[in-house]
C-alpha positions in Angstrom: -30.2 49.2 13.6 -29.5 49.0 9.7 -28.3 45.8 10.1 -31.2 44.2 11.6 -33.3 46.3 9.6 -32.2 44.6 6.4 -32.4 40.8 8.5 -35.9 41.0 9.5 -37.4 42.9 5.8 -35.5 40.2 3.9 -37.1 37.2 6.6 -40.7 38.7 7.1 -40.6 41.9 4.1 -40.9 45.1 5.0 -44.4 45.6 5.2 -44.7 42.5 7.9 -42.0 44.1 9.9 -42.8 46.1 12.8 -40.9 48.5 14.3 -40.4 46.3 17.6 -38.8 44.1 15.9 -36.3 45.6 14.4 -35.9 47.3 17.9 -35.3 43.9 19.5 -32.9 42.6 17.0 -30.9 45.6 17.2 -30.6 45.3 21.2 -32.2 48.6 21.8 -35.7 49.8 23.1 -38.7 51.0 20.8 -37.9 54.6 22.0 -34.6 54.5 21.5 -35.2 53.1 18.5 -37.1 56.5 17.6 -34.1 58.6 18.0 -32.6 57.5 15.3 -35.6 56.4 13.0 -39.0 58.0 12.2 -40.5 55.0 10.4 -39.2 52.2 8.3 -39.5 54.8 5.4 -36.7 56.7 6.9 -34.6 53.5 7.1 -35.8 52.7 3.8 -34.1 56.3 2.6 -31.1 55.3 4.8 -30.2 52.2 2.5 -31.3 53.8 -0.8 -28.8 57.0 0.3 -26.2 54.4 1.1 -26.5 52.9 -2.0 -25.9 55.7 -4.0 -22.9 56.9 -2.2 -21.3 53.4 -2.7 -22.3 53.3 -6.6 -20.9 56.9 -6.6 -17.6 55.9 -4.9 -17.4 52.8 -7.8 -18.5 54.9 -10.5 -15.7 57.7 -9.4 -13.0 54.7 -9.4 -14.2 53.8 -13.2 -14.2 57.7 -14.6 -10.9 58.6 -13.2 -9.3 55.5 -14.5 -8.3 54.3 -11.2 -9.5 50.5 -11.7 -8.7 48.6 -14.9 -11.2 47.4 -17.1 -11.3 43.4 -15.6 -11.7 45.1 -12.0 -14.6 47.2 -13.5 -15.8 43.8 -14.3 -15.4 42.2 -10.8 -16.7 45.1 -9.0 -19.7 44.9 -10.9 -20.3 41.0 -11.2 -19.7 41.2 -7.1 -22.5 44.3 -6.9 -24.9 42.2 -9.1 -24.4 39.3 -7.2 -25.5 40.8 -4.1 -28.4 42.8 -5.9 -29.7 39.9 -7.4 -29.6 37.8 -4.3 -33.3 36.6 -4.8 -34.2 37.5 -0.3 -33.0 41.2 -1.2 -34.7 41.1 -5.0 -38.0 40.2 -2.8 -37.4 43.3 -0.8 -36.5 45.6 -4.1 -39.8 44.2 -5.6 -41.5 45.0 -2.5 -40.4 48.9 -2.2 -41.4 49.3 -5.5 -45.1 48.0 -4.8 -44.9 50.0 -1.6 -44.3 53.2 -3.6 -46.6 52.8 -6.2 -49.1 52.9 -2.7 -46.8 55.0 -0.3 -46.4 58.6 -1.6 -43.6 59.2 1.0 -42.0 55.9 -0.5 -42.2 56.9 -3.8 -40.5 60.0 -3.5 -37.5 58.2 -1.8 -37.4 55.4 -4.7 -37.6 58.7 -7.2 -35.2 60.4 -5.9 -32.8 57.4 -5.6 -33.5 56.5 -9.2 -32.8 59.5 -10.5 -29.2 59.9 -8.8 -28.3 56.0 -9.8 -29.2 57.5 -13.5 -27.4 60.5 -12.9 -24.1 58.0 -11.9 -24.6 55.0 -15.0 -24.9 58.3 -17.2 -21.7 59.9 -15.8 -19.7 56.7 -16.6 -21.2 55.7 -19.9 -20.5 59.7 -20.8 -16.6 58.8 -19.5 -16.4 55.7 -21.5 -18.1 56.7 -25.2 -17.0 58.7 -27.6 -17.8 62.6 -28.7 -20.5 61.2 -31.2 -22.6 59.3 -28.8 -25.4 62.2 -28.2 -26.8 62.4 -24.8 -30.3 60.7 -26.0 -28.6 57.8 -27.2 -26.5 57.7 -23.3 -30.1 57.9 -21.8 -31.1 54.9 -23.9 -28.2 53.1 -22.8 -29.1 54.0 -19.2 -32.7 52.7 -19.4 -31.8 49.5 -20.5 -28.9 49.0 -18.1 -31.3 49.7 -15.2 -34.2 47.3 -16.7 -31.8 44.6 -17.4 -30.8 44.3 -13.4 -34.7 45.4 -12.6 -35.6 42.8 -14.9 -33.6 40.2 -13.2 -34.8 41.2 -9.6 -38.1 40.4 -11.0 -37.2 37.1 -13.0 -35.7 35.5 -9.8 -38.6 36.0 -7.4 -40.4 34.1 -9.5 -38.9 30.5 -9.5 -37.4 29.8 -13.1 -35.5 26.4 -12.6 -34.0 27.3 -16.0 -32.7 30.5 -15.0 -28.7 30.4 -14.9 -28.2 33.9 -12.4 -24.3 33.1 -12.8 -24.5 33.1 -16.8 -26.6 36.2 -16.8 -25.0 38.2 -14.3 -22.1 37.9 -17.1 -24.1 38.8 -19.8 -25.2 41.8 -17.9 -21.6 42.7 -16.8 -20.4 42.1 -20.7 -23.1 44.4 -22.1 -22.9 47.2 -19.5 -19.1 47.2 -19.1 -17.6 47.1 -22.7 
C-alpha cells in the first residue's frame, strides 16, 4: 500500500490522489484498503514515522562510532540524493502547503520535525566539543534543516544552472565535518 502510495503522490501529488487509486495500484479493494489506512494523512504519518526511524538508525551508527567518517559521508550524500530527487521534493513541498491548510497535517509534519531535530542535535552534540553551548547546536540544526529544505524548494523550480551533484557535496561537507 506504501509503495503505491508514494508512486501515484509523486505522478498526480497527493492532493490529486484518491484513495481508489492508491487501492488499485496496491491490488487490494477500497475497503480493504480501509483496514489498514484512515486517510492519506495516516499514510502520510506512516512515511514521516518511517523516516525518522531510518535517520534514527543512521544517526545511532554515527554516535556510537560504528561508521567512519567517509561512510558518514556516503550515507548522507545517498539520503540527500534520494531527498532531493526533484518527483519526491514536489511531494515534500506539497505536505508542507497541505499543513499550513490541514490542521491534522500539520501536526504530523510538527511532530516529525521536531524528532528529525531532536536526532541532527543528538549527533552534532556527539561530534562537538564541551564548549559548543546548546544554542549555538540549535543554530547548527536550523541551518542544516533549511539547507536540504532549501534545496527541495530550489529544484522544483527549474534552475538550469543548478549543479544538485555539486551541492549535495557542499551540503554533505558542511553538515558532516
Amino acid at each position: 500500500i506504501l509503495s503505491a502510495a508514494a508512486s501515484c503522490f509523486r505522478e498526480r501529488g497527493i492532493k490529486a490522489t484518491k484513495m481508489q487509486e492508491i487501492a488499485k495500484r496496491a491490488g487490494i479493494s477500497v475497503g480493504n484498503f480501509y483496514n489498514y489506512f484512515e486517510n492519506k494523512d495516516a499514510i502520510i504519518d506512516e512515511f514521516a514515522q518511517r523516516e525518522v526511524a531510518r535517520l534514527a538508525r543512521e544517526i545511532d551508527e554515527i554516535v556510537n562510532g560504528r561508521v567512519s567518517l567517509e561512510e558518514q559521508r556516503r550515507q548522507f550524500r545517498e539520503s540527500l540524493r534520494k531527498q532531493l530527487a526533484v518527483q519526491r521534493a514536489r511531494v515534500k513541498i506539497e505536505i508542507l502547503e497541505e499543513a499550513a491548510r490541514n490542521s491534522s497535517m500539520g501536526e504530523i509534519v510538527k511532530r516529525s520535525d521536531a524528532q528529525v531535530r531532536e536526532l541532527i542535535k543528538k549527533m552534532h552534540r556527539s561530534r562537538s566539543s564541551a564548549e559548543v553551548s546548546d544554542e549555538e547546536i540549535e543554530v547548527m540544526v536550523e541551518m542544516d534543516m533549511a539547507l536540504v529544505d532549501g534545496m527541495a524548494f530550489r529544484l522544483i523550480a527549474p534552475h538550469p544552472e543548478l549543479d544538485i551533484e555539486r551541492m549535495i557535496n557542499a551540503i554533505v561537507k558542511t553538515v558532516i565535518r
